[in-house]
ZAMARGU-4260 file (C-alpha; in steps of 0.2 Angstrom, whole numbers, plus 5000, padded with zeros to 4 digits):
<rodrens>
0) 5802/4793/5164 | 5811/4806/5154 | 5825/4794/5152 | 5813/4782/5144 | 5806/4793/5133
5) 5822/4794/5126 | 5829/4779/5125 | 5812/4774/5117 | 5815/4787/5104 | 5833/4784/5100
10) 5827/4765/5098 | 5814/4768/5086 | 5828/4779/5076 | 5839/4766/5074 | 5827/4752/5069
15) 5820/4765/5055 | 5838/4770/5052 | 5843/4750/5050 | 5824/4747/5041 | 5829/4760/5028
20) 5848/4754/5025 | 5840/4734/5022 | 5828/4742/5013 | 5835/4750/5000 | 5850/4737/4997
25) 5837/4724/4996 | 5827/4736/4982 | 5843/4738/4971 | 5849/4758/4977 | 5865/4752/4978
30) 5869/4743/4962 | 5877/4758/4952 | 5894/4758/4943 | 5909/4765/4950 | 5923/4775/4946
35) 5945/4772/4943 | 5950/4789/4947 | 5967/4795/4940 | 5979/4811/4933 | 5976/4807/4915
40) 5958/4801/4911 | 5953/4809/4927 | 5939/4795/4929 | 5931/4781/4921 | 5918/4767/4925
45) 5927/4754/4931 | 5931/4740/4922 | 5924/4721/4924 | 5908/4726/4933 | 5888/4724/4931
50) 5875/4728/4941 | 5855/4731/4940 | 5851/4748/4948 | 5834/4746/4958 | 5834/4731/4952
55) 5828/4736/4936 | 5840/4743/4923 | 5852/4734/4919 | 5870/4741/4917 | 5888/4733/4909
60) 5907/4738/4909 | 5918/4727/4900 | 5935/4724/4903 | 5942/4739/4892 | 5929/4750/4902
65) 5916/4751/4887 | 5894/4749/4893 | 5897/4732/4883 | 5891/4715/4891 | 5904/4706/4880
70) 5923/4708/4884 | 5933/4718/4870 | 5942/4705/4859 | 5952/4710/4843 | 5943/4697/4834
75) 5927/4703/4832 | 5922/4712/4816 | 5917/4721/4809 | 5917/4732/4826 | 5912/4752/4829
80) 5919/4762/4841 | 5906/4773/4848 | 5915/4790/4859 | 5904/4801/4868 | 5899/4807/4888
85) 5879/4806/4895 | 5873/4806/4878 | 5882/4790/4873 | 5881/4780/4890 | 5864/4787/4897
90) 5859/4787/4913 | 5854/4775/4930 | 5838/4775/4923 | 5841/4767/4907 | 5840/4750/4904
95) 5853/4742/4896 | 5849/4738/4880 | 5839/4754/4877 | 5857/4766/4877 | 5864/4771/4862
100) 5878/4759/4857 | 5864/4744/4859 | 5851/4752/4850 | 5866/4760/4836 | 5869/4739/4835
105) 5851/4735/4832 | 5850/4749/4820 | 5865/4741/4810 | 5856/4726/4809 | 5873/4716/4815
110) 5881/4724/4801 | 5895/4732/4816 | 5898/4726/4834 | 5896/4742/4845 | 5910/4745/4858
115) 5904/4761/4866 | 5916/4773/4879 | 5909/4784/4888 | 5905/4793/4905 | 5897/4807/4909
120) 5904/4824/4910 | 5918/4821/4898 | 5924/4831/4886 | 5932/4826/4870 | 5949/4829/4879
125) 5945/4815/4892 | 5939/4804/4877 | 5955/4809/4869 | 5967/4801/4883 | 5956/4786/4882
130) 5959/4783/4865 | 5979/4787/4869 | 5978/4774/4883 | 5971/4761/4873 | 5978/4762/4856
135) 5975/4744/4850 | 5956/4749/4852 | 5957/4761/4840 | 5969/4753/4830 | 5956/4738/4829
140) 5942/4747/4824 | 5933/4746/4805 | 5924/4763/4810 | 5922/4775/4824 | 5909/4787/4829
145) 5913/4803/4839 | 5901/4812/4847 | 5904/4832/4851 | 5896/4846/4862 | 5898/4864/4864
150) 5915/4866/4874 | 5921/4848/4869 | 5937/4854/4867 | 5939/4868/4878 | 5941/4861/4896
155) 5945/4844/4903 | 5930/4836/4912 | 5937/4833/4930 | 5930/4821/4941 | 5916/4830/4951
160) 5917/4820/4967 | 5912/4802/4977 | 5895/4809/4979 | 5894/4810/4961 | 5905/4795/4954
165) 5912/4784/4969 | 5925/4775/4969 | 5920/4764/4983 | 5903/4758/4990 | 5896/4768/5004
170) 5897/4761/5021 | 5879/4767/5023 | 5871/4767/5008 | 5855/4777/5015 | 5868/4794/5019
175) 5874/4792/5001 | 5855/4792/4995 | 5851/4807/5003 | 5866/4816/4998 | 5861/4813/4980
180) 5845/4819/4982 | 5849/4833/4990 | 5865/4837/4977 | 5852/4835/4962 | 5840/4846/4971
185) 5853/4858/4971 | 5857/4856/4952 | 5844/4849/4942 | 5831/4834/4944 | 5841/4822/4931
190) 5858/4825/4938 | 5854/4809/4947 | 5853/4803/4932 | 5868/4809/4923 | 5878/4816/4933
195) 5888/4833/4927 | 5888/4841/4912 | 5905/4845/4900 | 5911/4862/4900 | 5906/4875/4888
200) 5919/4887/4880 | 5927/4889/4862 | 5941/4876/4857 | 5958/4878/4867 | 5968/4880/4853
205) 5981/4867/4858 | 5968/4852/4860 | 5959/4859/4844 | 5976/4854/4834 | 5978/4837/4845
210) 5957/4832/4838 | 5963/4836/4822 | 5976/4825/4822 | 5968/4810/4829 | 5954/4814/4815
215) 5967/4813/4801 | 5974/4798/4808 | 5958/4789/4810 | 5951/4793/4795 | 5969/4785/4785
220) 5962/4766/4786 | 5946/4768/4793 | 5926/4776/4792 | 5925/4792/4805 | 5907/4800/4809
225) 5908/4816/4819 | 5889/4821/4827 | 5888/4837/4832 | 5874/4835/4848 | 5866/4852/4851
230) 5855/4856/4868 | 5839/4864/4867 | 5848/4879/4869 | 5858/4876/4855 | 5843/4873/4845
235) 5835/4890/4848 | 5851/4903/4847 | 5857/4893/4828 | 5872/4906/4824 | 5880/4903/4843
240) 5878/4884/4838 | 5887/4886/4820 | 5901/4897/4829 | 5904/4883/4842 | 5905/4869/4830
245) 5913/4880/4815 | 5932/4872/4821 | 5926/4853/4820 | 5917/4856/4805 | 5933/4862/4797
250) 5940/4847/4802 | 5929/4837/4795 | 5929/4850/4778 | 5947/4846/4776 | 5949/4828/4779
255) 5937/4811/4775 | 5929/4814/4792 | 5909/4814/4789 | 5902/4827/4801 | 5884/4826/4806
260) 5875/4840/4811 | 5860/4835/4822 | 5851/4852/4824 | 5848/4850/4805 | 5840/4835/4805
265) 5820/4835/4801 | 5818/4824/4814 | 5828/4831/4829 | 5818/4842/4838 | 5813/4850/4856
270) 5804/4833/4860 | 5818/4822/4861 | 5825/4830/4876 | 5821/4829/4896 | 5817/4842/4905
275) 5834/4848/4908 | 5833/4851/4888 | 5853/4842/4888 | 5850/4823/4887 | 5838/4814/4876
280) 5825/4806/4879 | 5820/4786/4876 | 5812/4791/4860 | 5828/4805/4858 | 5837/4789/4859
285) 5830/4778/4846 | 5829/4793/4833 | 5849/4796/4838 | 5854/4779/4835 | 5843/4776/4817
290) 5854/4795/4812 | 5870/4786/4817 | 5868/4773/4808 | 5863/4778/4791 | 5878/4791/4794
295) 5886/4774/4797 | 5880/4765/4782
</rodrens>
């Protein structure tokens, strides 16, 4: 009888086990972006791929890596390069055309295709070899936008893991799941989201000097916004803020690079950010992409 039981038991498992995998492939769990892993970028979103996470938000990578629908072609302009991590691409949870670089292109009013790079975590170092690897991009480009954090320049973002980023699809996707949960329980409830946060730390001096050379050399032929992104914590202690971003606004102070401080913008406040007082909210979003874009304009 006892045998029965259990056999009985370990049946019921794996029919809930087999219910729960069906079910959450049928409901879209498994339709996130994944990652190219490598030595100099140290990851990316992979390129050529599309998805529509719970079957709801929509998401794009293009051929050159960027959350575009369209494929990058030299032909089109005039065309803005948008540079960023979390703050640029957003999160699972965001709908396609609700992320900055759609909204910084409806903002523009067509005036600039958007071709934004991003992923979360990076630092301006990760966006750097980007731009190194993929110089017709920039070459290409009428005007590019930069967005930088506290410690964007200090550390290089590394690629925090497969349970975080994958590189492949999960052979059960329910294990994975759970993983996450329990990884964002650990760290904070939109790390789902957004994955990891850049480092924090003043400017290594040798990649302050390798910014301020891609500056100058952007700004030679073409427009270049910097945006300085505080957190809510940023917000709150201002001279710790003005000390982090002192180096880029020097920068910007000694070349034709416009540097955009949002902290001092009327309306930038404690609102527009989640919970985790980092990433912005929808609304954060759309009041983003209209300071962008007269930046822009």
């Amino acid at each position: 009888m006892g045998r029965r039981r259990v056999k009985i038991a370990l049946g019921c498992l794996a029919v809930i086990a087999i219910s729960s995998e069906i079910g959450l492939r049928l409901a879209g769990a498994g339709s996130y972006p994944l990652y190219d892993i490598d030595d100099e970028i140290k990851y990316i979103p992979s390129a050529n791929q599309h998805g529509t996470y719970f079957n709801r938000y929509a998401w794009h990578f293009n051929d050159r890596h960027m959350a575009s629908s369209s494929n990058w072609s030299a032909e089109k302009h005039p065309n803005l390069v948008l540079v960023g991590n979390s703050i640029v691409l957003g999160g699972n949870r965001s709908k396609h055309d609700e992320k900055l670089g759609a909204l910084l292109e409806k903002e523009l009013a067509g005036r600039y295709i958007v071709w934004p790079v991003a992923a979360s975590g990076w630092s301006n170092i990760n966006e750097m070899a980007y731009l190194d690897r993929n110089v017709d991009v920039l070459r290409n480009a009428d005007a590019v936008i930069i967005e930088f954090m506290e410690g964007g320049l200090s550390l290089t973002g590394t690629w925090p893991g497969y349970d975080v980023f994958p590189d492949e699809r999960p052979w059960l996707l329910t294990a994975h799941i759970l993983r996450e949960i329990w990884l964002s329980h650990l760290a904070q409830e939109t790390f789902r989201d957004f994955g990891v946060l850049p480092e924090i730390g003043m400017p290594d001096k040798r990649e302050l000097e390798r910014f301020k050379t891609l500056v100058t050399n952007i700004v030679k032929e073409r427009k270049l916004v910097i945006f300085l992104y505080p957190t809510v914590t940023n917000l709150r202690n201002k001279s710790q803020w003005q000390r982090a971003i002192a180096p880029v606004v020097e920068i910007c102070r000694v070349t034709a690079a416009k540097c955009v401080d949002i902290a001092q913008v009327p309306a930038w406040n404690e609102s527009a950010y989640f919970i985790d007082g980092v990433h912005q909210t929808a609304e954060g979003t759309k009041i983003l992409a209209s300071i962008l874009a007269r930046a822009v304009n």
